[in-house]
C-alpha positions in Angstrom: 34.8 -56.5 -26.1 32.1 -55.1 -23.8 31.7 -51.2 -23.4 31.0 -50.5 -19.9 30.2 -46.7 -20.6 27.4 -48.2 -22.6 24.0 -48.7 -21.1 21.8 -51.7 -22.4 17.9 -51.3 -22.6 16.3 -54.5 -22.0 14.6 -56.3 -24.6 11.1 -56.2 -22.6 11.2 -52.7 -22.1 12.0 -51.6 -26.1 8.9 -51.3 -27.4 7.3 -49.5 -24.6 6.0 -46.2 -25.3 4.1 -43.3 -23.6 2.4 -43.6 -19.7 -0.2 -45.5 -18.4 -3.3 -43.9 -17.1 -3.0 -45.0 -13.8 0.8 -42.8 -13.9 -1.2 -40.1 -15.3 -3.5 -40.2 -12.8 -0.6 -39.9 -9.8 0.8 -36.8 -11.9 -2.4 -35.2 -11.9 -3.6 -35.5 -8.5 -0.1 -34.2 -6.8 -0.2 -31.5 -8.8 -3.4 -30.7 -8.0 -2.4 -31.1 -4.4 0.4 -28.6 -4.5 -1.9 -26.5 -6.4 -4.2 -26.6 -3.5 -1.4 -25.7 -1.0 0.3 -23.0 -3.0 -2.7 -20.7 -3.9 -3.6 -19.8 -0.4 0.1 -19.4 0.4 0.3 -16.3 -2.5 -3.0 -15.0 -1.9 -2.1 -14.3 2.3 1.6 -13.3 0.5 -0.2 -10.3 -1.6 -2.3 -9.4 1.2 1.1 -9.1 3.8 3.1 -7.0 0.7 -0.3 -4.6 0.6 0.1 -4.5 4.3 3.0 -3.3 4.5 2.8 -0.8 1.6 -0.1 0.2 3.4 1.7 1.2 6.8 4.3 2.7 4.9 2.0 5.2 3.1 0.3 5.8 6.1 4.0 6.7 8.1 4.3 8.5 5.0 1.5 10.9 5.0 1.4 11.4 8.5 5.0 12.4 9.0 4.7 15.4 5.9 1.4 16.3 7.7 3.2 17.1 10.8 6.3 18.2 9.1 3.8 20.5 7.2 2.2 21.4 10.8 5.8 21.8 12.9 7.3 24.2 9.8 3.5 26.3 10.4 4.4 26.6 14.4 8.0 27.8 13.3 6.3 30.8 11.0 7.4 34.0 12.5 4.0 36.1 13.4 3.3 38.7 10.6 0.6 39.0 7.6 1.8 35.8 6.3 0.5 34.0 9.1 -3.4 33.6 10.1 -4.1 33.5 13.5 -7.2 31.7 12.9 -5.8 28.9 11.0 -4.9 25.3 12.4 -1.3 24.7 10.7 -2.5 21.8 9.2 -2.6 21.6 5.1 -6.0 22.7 3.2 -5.8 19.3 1.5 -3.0 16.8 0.4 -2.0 18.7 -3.0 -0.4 20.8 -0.7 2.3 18.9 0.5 2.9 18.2 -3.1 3.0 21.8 -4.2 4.7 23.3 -1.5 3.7 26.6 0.8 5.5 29.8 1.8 6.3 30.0 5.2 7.7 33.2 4.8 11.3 32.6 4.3 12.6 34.3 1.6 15.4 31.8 1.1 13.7 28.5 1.0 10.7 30.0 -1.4 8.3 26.8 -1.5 8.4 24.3 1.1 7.1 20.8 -0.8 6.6 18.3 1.9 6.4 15.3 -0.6 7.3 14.1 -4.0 4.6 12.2 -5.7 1.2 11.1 -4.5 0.9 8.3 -1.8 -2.3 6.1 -2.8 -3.7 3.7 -0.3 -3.0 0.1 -1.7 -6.6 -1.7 -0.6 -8.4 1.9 -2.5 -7.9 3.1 -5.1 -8.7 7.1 -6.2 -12.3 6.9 -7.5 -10.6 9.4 -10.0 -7.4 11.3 -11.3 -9.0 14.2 -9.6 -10.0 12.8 -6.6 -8.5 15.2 -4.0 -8.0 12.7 -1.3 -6.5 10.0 -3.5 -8.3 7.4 -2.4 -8.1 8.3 1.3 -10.1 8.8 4.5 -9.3 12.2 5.7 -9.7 13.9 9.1 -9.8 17.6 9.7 -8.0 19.3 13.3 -11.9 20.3 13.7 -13.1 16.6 13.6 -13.7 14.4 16.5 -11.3 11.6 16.6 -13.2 9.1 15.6 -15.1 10.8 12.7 -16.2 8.9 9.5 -16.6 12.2 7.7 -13.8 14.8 6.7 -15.4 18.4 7.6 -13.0 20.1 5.0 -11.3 22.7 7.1 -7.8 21.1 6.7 -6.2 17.6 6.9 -5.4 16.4 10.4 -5.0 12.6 9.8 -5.6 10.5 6.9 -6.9 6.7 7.2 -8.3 3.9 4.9 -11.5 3.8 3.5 -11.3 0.1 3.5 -13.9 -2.0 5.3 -11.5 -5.5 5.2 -9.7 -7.1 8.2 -6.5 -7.3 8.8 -3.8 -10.5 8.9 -3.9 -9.4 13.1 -7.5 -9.2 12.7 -7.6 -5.4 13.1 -10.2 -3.4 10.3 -7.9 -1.4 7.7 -9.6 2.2 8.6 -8.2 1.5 12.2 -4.9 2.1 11.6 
């Protein structure tokens, strides 16, 4: 009685073993072909995530420098407040630490929680003030390369690559 379930193997084909080279060959060279497509595909991938992170800092900073600025303006006038002072923060630690605005009940104001790091540069060190960014004081013009030190105003790149849109980082 023949089993149907059963799947006969050829006599020819028995005794063959292993792959030719010329199968081999095939193998190797569409491989290397999706290779070759792949690798550009997650480098522009990494590029678009640092992107994004970098925008997102960037919204980040900005927004606890005005916050920082907009809860300065609200300071009722007194000793507490400077006249000759900008609002801005002395420098990013602030915003970190926190500053009394002269309310009693809040004590502290901390604007963020942790450092925000540009993605494309790194901090030269753990004590690099402006970790890693380009900074801009209210005294500045608005296209200065240098920060004069007075307070922080804005904070940009410092890196010189081009964007996906073809923009330069340090523009935006």
């Amino acid at each position: 009685m023949k089993r149907p379930w059963i799947i006969q193997i050829p006599k020819h084909k028995k005794n063959r073993a292993g792959l030719s080279l010329i199968e081999l060959i095939v193998t190797v060279t569409i491989l290397a072909i999706l290779a070759a497509a792949i690798l550009p595909m997650a480098r522009m991938t990494s590029k678009r995530t640092k992107e994004i992170e970098l925008r997102r800092n960037l919204r980040t900073l900005r927004i606890a420098i005005d916050d920082y600025k907009k809860t300065w303006d609200k300071m009722p006038e007194g000793p507490n407040k400077p006249v000759n002072e900008s609002g801005y923060p002395k420098n990013l630690q602030v915003l970190i630490d926190g500053a009394d605005f002269g309310d009693a009940k809040a004590g502290k104001k901390k604007f963020l929680r942790r450092k925000v790091l540009d993605p494309f540069y790194a901090p030269e060190s753990e004590n690099d003030e402006t970790w890693g960014w380009q900074l801009r004081s209210y005294a500045d013009s608005p296209d200065s390369s240098s920060w004069g030190g007075e307070d922080v105003f804005d904070v940009y790149s410092k890196s010189e690559e081009t964007a996906i849109d073809g923009s330069k980082y340090k523009d935006w």
